[in-house]
N, C-alpha and C positions, 0 to 999 in steps of 0.2 A: 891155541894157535892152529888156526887150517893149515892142514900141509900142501892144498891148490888152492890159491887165491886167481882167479880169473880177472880182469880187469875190463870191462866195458860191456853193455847187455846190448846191442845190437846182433846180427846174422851172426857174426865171428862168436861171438861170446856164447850166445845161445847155441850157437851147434859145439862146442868144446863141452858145456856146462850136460850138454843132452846126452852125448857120449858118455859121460862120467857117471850121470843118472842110470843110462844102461846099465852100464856096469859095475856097479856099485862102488863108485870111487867118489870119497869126499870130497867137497869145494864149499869152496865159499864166493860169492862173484857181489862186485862191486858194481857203482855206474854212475855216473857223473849228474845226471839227469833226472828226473823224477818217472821215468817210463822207459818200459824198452823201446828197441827202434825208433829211439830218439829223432838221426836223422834224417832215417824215413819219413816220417810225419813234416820234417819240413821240408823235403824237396817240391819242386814244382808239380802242381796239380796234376797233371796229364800225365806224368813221365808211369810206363809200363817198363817191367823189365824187358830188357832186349832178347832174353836167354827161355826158351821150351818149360812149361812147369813141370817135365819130367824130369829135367835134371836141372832144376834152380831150388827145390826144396831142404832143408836143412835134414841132418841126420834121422832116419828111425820116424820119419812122419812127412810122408807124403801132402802135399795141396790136396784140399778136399776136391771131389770129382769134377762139382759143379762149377769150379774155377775154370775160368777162360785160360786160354791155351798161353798168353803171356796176360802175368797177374800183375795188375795196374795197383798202382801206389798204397791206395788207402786198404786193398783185399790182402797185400801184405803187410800191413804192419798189424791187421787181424789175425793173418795168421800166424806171426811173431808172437802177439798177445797169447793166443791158443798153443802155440810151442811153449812159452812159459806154464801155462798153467798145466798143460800133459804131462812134462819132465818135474814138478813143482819147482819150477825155479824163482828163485825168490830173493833176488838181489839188494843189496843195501844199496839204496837210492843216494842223494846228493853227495855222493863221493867224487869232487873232482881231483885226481891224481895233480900233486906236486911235484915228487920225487921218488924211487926206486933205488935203492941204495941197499948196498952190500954190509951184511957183518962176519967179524971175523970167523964165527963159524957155518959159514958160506948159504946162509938163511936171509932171504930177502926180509926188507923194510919197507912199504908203501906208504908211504905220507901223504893222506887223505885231510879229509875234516879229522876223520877218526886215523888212526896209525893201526897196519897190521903187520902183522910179520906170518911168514910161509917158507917153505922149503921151497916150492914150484909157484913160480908167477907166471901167468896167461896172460901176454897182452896184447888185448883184441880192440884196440883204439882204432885202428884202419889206418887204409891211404889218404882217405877225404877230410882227415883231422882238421886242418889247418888250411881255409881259403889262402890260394897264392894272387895277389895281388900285385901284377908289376905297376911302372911308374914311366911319365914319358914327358918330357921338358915342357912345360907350360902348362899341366895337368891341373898345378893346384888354382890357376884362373879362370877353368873352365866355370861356367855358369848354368850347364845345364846340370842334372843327376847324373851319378857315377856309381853304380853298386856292382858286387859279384851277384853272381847268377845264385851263390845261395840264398839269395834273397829274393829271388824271381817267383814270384808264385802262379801269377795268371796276367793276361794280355790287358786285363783292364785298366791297369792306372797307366797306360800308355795308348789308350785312345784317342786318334786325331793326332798322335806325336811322329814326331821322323828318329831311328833308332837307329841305332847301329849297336851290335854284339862283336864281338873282339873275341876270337878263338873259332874253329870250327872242330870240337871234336863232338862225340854224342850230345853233351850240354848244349853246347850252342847252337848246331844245327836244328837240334828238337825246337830249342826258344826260338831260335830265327824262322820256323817255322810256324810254331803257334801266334805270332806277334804278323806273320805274314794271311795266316788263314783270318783273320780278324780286322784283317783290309788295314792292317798299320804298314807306313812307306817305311821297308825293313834293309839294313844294310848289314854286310857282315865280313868281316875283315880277315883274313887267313893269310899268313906268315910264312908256313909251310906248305910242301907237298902234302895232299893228305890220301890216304886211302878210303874208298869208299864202296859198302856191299850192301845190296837191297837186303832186307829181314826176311821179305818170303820170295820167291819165285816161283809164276806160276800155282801160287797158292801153299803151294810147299817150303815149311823152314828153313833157310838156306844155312842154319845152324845145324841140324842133319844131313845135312848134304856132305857139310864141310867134315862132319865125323865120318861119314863112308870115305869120301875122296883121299883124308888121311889115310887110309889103311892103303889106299893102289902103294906099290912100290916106285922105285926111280923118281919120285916129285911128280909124277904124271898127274898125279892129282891136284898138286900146285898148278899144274900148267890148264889142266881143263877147267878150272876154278877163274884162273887170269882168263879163259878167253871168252867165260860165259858172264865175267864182271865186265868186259869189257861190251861183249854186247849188249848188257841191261843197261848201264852207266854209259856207255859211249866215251866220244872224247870230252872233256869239259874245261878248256883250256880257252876254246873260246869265250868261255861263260867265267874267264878269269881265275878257276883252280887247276892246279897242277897237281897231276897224278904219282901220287908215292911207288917208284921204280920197285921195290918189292914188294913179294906177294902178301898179303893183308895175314896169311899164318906168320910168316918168313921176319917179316916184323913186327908181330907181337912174341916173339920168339926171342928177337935178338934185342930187340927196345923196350919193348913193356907197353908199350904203343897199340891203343884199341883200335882196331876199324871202326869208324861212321857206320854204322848202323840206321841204313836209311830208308825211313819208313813214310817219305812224300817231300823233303828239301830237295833233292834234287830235279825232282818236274819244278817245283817251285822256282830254283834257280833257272830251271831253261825257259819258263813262260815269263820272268823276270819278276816275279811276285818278291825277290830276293837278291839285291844286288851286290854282289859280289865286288870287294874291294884289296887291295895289297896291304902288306905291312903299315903299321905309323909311323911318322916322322914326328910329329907334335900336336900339340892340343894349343887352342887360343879360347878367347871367352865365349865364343857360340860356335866353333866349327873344328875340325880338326884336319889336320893336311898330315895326306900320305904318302907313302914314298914313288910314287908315281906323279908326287908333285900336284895330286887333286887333293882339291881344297872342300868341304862339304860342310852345311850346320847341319847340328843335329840339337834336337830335346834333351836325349837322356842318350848314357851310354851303360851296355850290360857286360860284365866281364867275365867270358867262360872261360877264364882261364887256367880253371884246375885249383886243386889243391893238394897239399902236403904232409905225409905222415908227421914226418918232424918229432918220433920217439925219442932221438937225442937232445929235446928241451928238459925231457922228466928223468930217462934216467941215467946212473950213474954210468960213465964211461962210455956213451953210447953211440959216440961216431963210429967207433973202431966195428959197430953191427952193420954199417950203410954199407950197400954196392953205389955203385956210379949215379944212379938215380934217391938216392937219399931212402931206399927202404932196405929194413934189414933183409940179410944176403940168406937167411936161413930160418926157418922156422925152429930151430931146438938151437938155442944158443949154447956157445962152446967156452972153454976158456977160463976165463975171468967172469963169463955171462953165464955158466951153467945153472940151470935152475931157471934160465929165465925163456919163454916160448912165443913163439909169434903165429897170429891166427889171421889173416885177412887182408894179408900186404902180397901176395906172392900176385902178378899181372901180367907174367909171361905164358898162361899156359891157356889152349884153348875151353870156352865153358864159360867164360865169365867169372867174376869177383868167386859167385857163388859156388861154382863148382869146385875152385879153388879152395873155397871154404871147408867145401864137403872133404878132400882129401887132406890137405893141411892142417885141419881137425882130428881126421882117424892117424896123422902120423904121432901129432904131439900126446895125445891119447894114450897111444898105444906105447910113446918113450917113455911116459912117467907111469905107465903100469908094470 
């Protein structure tokens, strides 16, 4: 019996599994998949991390030199590959998790193909587990295509079509933009207020900037942060989005809520390569009407509408772990849950997924040492 069974070989898993390696503490790690970075390999082509490769690298091994300054898709899930082989981590492949269930002498069950049991369970499933799919009155008559955006891989099978994307948060914006740079007539439908911050200014990471500007005292950094988005971004209200009243820290802080990370959608939207549209009302068999009462066909529609950890599918008792947004409230479970850890769900804190990863790693780490 492992006394740490890790659950999942993506970023999360692999930086828990690397730490342990460090430090000579046993594991054993699982993974649903036949490969690490499973769902890296299938996001869409283009997409580049948003986050500096100084601080996006997993524990104890830095991005080789030669890496560009933000490492695009395929250079990370190499360097994934290369993380596994340095820590020798060597996960049991087609394990997909059914259940996680308690016994009486308070030693977990993972119910796999295979069944294991541990004293310490790592579960590094993510937030992105589960594509969320909403639904909208008339949906299922539509006649064009309908997929989530995990299934978006490249602008080609939407050549010569008229599109519309549904969400504008990093996913969608990106896609609304490569389906736009590819001369497709691109539409994109946003719900909310959203917040939005260029990646560089002036050439400079605007992900550095925002690390110094935290350290000023009194929120002055929040405030010189707002006045310098607002001169890069402008107003874009006339361009149909509504600007998120707090500061793009201030609400990932208090919502979980990413900024747009905006790397060319917004010229896009002001030169109209991207037409900006409100909420939906319903779906008919070639067109869909929104709640501004316009009515539009379209070919195909792409749904960035996010996805869902949804740990309380597999394990036992596992609502009582959610905060308000449906991810567990704590990385070292308590309780009833002791024994059980969470690696890769925390989305309040600045840094990206990944940075989170890198600390939320060194705490579970360091509690079961």
């Amino acid at each position: 019996m492992p006394q740490n069974l890790i659950i999942g070989a993506g970023p999360a898993g692999l930086a828990v599994a690397g730490r342990m390696r460090q430090q000579s503490i046993p594991f054993q790690i699982i993974e649903q998949s036949n490969q690490v970075g499973s769902a890296w390999r299938k996001h869409y082509e283009r997409l580049h991390l948003h986050t500096v490769k100084q601080w996006s690298h997993l524990p104890h091994l830095p991005f080789p030199e030669d890496y560009p300054l933000y490492v695009p898709r395929l250079k990370f899930v190499e360097y994934l590959e290369n993380y596994a082989s340095h820590f020798d981590i060597k996960p049991i492949f087609g394990q997909a998790v059914k259940r996680i269930r308690k016994l009486p002498n308070g030693h977990w069950v993972v119910d796999a193909k295979k069944t294991f049991e541990a004293q310490n369970v790592i579960v590094a499933t993510g937030i992105n587990r589960v594509p969320y799919t909403p639904s909208w009155q008339g949906q299922s008559n539509f006649k064009g295509d309908i997929l989530h955006s995990r299934f978006y891989k490249n602008a080609q099978p939407f050549l010569g079509k008229k599109i519309l994307v549904i969400g504008m948060g990093n996913t969608g914006a990106e896609i609304a933009l490569d389906l736009s740079e590819h001369h497709i007539e691109t539409y994109l439908s946003v719900r909310s207020p959203v917040s939005v911050l260029p990646r560089d200014l002036n050439g400079r990471p605007v992900q550095v900037t925002a690390k110094q500007l935290a350290k000023i005292p009194f929120g002055i950094g929040d405030w010189i942060g707002s006045v310098v988005r607002k001169f890069y971004i402008g107003n874009l209200e006339k361009y149909g989005l509504q600007t998120e009243s707090l500061h793009p820290a201030e609400l990932l802080r208090t919502t979980g809520k990413t900024p747009v990370i905006d790397i060319g959608t917004v010229a896009a939207i002001k030169a109209g390569k991207i037409k900006v549209l409100p909420d939906i009302e319903q779906f008919s068999a070639n067109s869909v009407l929104f709640k501004n009462k316009e009515e539009l066909a379209f070919d195909a529609v792409i749904l960035a509408t996010g996805y869902r950890a949804k740990v309380e599918d597999f394990i036992e008792k596992g609502e009582v772990l959610l905060n308000q947004d449906g991810i567990p409230q704590s990385s070292i479970g308590r309780a009833y849950h002791k024994g059980l850890f969470f690696v890769g769900f925390d989305q309040y804190k600045l840094g990206g997924i990944l940075g989170t990863i890198d600390s939320d790693s060194e705490s579970v780490v360091n509690a079961i040492k």
